[in-house]
ZAMARGU-4260 file (C-alpha; in steps of 0.2 Angstrom, whole numbers, plus 5000, padded with zeros to 4 digits):
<rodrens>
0) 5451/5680/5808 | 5434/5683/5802 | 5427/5691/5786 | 5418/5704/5793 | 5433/5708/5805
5) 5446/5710/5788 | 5433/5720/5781 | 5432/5733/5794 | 5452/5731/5796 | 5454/5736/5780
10) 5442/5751/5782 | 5449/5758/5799 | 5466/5756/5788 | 5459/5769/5775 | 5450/5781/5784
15) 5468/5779/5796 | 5480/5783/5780 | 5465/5798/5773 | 5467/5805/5790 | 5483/5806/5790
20) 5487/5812/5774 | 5481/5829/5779 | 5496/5830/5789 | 5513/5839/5784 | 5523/5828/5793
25) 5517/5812/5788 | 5514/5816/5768 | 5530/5824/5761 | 5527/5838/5745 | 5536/5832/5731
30) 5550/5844/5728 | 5540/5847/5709 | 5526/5854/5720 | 5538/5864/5733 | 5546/5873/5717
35) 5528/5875/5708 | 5525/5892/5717 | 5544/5902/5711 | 5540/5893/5692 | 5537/5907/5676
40) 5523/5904/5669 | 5503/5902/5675 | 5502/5896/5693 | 5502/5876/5693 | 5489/5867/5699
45) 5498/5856/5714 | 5495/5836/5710 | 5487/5824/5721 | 5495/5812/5730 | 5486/5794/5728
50) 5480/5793/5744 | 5472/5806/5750 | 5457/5817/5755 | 5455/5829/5741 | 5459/5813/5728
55) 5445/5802/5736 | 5435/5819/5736 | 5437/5820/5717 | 5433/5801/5716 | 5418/5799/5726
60) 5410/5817/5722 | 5400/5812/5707 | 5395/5794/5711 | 5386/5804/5729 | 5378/5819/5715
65) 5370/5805/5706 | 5365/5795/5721 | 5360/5808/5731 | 5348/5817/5715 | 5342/5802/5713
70) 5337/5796/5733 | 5330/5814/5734 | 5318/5814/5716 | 5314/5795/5723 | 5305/5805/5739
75) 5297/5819/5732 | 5310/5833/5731 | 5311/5842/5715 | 5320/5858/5715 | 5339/5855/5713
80) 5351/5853/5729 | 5363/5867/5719 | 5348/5878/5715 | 5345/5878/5735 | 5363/5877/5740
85) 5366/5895/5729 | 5350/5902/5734 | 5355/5903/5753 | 5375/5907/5749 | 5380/5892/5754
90) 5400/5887/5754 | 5397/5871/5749 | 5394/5865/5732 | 5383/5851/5726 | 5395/5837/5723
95) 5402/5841/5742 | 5387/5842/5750 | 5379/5824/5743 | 5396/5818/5748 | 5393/5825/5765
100) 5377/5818/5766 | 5381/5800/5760 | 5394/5801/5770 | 5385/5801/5786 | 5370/5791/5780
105) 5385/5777/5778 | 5393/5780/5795 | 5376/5781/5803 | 5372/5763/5793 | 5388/5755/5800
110) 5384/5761/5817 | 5366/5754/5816 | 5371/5736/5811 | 5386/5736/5824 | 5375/5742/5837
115) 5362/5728/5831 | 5376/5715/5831 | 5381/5722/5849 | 5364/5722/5857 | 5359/5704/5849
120) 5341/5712/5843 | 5329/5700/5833 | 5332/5700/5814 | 5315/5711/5808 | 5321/5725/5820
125) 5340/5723/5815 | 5334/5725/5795 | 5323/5739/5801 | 5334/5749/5809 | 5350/5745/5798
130) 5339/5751/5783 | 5329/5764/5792 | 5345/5773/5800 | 5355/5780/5784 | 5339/5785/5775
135) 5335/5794/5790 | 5349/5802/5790 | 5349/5808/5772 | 5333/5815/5774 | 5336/5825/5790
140) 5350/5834/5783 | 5338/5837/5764 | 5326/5843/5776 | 5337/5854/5783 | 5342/5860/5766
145) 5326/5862/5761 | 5321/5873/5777 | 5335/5884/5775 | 5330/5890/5757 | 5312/5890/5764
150) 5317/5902/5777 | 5327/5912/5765 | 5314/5915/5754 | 5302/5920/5769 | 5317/5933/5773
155) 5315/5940/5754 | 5297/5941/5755 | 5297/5950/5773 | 5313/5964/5768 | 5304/5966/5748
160) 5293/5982/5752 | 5307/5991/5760 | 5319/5984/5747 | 5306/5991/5735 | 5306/6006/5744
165) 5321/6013/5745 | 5325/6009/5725 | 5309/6019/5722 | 5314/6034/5732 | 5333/6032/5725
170) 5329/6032/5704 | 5314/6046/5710 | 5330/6056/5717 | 5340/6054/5700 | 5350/6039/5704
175) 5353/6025/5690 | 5345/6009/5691 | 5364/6003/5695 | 5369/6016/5706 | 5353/6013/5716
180) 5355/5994/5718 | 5373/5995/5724 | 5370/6007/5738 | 5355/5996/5744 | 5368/5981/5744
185) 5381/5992/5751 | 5369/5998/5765 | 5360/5983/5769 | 5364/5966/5778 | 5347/5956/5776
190) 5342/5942/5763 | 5340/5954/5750 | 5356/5965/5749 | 5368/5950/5751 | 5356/5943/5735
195) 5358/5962/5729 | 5378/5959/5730 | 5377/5946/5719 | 5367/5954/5708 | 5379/5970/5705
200) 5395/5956/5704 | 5386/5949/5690 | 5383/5966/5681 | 5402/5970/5684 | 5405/5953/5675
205) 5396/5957/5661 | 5378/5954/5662 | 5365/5969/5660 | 5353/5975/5674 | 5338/5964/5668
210) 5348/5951/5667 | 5357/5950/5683 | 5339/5954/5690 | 5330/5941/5682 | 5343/5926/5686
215) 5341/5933/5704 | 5321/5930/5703 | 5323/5914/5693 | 5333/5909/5707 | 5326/5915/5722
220) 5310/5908/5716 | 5298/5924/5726 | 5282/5929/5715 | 5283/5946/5722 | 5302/5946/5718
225) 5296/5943/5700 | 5285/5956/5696 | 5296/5969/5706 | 5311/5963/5694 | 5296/5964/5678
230) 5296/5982/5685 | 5314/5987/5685 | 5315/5979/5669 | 5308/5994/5661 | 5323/6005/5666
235) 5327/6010/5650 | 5307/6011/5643 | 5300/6020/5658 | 5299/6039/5662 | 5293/6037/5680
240) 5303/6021/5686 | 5301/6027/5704 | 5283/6029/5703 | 5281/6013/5696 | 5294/6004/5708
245) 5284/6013/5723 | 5265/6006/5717 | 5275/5989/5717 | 5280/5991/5733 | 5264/5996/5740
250) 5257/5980/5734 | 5269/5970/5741 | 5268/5979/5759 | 5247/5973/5757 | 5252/5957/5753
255) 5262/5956/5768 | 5251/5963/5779 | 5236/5951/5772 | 5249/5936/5778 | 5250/5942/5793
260) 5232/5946/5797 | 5230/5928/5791 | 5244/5922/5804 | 5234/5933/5816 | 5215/5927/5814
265) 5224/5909/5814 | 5231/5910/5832 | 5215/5919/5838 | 5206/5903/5834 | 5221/5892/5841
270) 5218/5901/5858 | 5201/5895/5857 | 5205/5876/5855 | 5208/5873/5874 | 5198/5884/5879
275) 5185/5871/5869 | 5192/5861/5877 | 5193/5862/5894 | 5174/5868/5897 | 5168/5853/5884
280) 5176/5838/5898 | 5169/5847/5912 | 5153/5846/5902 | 5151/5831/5895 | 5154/5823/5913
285) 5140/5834/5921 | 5128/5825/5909 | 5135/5808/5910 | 5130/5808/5928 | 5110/5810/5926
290) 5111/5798/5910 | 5121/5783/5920 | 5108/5786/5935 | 5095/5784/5920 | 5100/5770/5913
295) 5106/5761/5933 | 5086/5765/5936 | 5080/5758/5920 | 5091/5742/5923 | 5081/5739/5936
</rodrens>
């Protein structure tokens, strides 16, 4: 037998026993771990078994952080994977989701050179595309990443001014600064009242308003979301809270509305381009015909 065919023995014989390690029937629970649950005492933490999924998890997880920061600083991408990851509530956490990601780049980069090996391709295409294949793929799914927290932070932006809004009419009313954030994250199901549940969880753990607020900017990353927290910052300094929260909010509607303008004027000239277009062709032909004749009867 062949080298390469041991190697992938072995491999298929791994993944094979992972797989089947999830499986009740296949791996028994030690009788120490069956009786951990009815134990006095703090609840037990069950052990792993030596092969297994959540032991090659626990393994592998930081070798693909490390690897996986540093492919992504070696392409340009500087803001932390966790920072975007907790930004758009995300289930997963950073070791899992490098581990994700090199785990497909890998099985993309076995797939690549058996397909290469398959279809007999010349050697520069098979290094190209054995190389090309798994950095492909961890930048497709950094990319989606990355759009994900791009598009969150467009949701903040666009739901701010009645955000904004409603805290201003709420502390104008007589309600606390607290009080008015946990009704907006009560009421609410947008971008920023699921950011606004966060917030008020912090605050029950212990943090002050500012506080909560300001780690919610810091990580959001929204330059209107900045000044507005600046703002309810001054909870316990300010007389007219409201009024001030309801100027803040006014300028953050103009901002919107100048995107969108923007966004506007810009299509506007969009619908121009084939317009251009299609009467420049039509054109351009009309006076190549006279000037070919001229140059045919200067020819001669």
């Amino acid at each position: 037998m062949s080298r390469p065919a041991v190697l992938l023995s072995l491999a298929a014989f791994a993944g094979l026993t992972l797989l089947l390690s999830e499986f009740r029937w296949f791996r028994r629970v030690s009788l120490t771990d069956r009786l951990a649950p009815y134990a006095p005492g703090p609840p037990q933490v069950p052990r792993l078994g030596l092969l297994s999924v959540a032991s090659f998890r626990e393994v592998v997880a930081p070798f693909a952080q490390a690897v996986g920061e540093a492919v992504a600083t070696a392409f340009g991408v500087r803001e932390e994977a966790g920072t975007r990851l907790r930004r758009i509530h995300s289930p997963l956490d950073v070791s899992t989701f490098r581990a994700r990601q090199l785990s497909w780049a890998a099985a993309m980069l076995v797939a690549s050179a058996l397909l290469s090996v398959a279809l007999d391709t010349p050697t520069l295409l098979a290094v190209l595309a054995v190389l090309g294949a798994p950095i492909l793929t961890f930048l497709v799914l950094e990319q989606q990443l990355a759009a994900a927290s791009a598009a969150w932070q467009r949701r903040i932006f666009l739901e701010l001014p009645v955000i904004a809004e409603q805290l201003g009419m709420l502390t104008s009313s007589g309600w606390s600064l607290g009080a008015a954030l946990q009704r907006v994250a009560a009421r609410g199901n947008g971008a920023c009242s699921a950011d606004l549940g966060r917030v008020i969880q912090r605050i029950r753990q212990g943090l002050s308003e500012a506080d909560a607020l300001r780690e919610w900017s810091d990580l959001a990353d929204v330059e209107e979301l900045t000044r507005l927290v600046a703002v309810l910052a001054l909870n316990r300094e300010a007389a007219d809270l409201g009024r001030l929260i309801t100027e803040e909010a006014r300028s953050i509607r103009r901002e919107a509305q100048r995107e969108l303008i923007e966004a506007i004027e810009k299509r506007n000239q969009q619908v121009w381009i084939p317009v251009t277009v299609a009467a420049l062709v039509p054109g351009v032909l009309l006076m190549g015909v006279p000037f070919v004749d001229a140059l045919t009867l200067f020819s001669d």
